[in-house]
C-alpha positions, 0 to 999 in steps of 0.5 A, spaced: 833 345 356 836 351 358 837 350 365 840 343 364 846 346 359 846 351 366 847 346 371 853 342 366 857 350 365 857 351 373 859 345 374 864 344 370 866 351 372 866 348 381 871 342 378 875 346 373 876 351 379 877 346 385 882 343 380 886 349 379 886 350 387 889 343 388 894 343 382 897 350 385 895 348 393 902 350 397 905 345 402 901 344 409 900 340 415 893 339 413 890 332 411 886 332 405 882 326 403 876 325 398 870 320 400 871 316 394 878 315 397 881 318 391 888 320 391 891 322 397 894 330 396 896 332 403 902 333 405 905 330 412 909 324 409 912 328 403 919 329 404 923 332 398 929 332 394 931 337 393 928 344 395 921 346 392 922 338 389 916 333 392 921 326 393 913 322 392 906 322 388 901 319 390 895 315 386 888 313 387 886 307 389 888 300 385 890 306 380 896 307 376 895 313 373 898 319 374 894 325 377 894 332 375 898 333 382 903 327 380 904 330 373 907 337 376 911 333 381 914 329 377 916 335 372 919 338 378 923 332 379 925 332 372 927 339 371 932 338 378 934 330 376 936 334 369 939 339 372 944 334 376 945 329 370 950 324 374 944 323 380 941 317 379 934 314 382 930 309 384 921 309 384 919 305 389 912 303 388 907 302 394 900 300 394 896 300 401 894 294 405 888 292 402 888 287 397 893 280 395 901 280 396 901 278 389 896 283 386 899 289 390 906 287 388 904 288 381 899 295 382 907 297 385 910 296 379 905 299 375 906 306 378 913 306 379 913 305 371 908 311 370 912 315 374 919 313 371 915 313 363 913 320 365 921 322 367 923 320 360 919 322 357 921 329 359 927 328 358 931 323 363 935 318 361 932 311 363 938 308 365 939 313 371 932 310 373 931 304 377 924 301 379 922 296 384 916 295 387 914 294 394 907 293 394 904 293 402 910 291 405 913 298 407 907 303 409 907 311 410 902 309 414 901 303 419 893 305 421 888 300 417 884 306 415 882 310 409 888 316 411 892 311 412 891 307 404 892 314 402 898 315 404 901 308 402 899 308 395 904 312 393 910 312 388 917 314 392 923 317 389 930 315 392 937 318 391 942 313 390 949 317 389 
């Protein structure tokens, strides 16, 4: 019993740590994939807003449920979208290329919804936020491997003026 209480702590203790080095992770050139094909947390095909302001989050597969990794870039993105009130945007969805036309439509949708749904609850106006859903049609990544699905599954924040 004693040994099975142990063996949960400590493993609770590795995921807590290893969470807390990917949420504070700096931006590298180093790719990073789980072999669950879970989110994708590199960051070569991220580009930016504004400095320090990650223009794109990404989602586990057939997800829409934002990351831990999602939620503090879609904080920065509300913190800089409040501090400029005239900038409006649109959330592009993405999904990778497995999977139907229709169905990658839809998942698209749904992730640029969280993500807008995340921007106004913390504080941006829903009318500055367009959503549009681009499902497989405009990849990161061509390749047709598990890099590739990671980086295409994605929600891309645009300026538009």
């Amino acid at each position: 019993m004693l040994f099975n209480n142990l063996s949960k702590v400590t493993l609770a203790l590795v995921v807590t740590l290893f969470l807390g080095a990917c949420a504070t992770q700096q931006a590298t050139t180093t790719t990073t994939t789980t072999k669950s094909d879970d989110a994708y947390t590199g960051t070569e095909t991220v580009k930016f807003l504004a400095d320090g302001v990650p223009d794109r989050v990404f989602f586990s597969t057939n997800k829409s449920d934002l990351t831990s990794a999602a939620t503090t870039t879609l904080a920065k993105q509300a913190t800089y979208l409040k501090a400029n009130p005239t900038l409006n945007i649109v959330l592009e969805g993405h999904a990778d290329e497995r999977g139907t036309r229709e169905y990658n439509l839809a998942l698209g949708e749904r992730r640029a919804i969280a993500a807008k749904n995340y921007l106004t609850s913390n504080g941006v106006a829903a009318n500055r936020i367009k959503v549009i859903s681009y499902g497989k049609e405009k990849p990161a990544n061509p390749a047709s491997n598990v890099l590739a699905w990671s980086q295409n599954r994605r929600t891309v924040t645009i300026k538009t003026n």
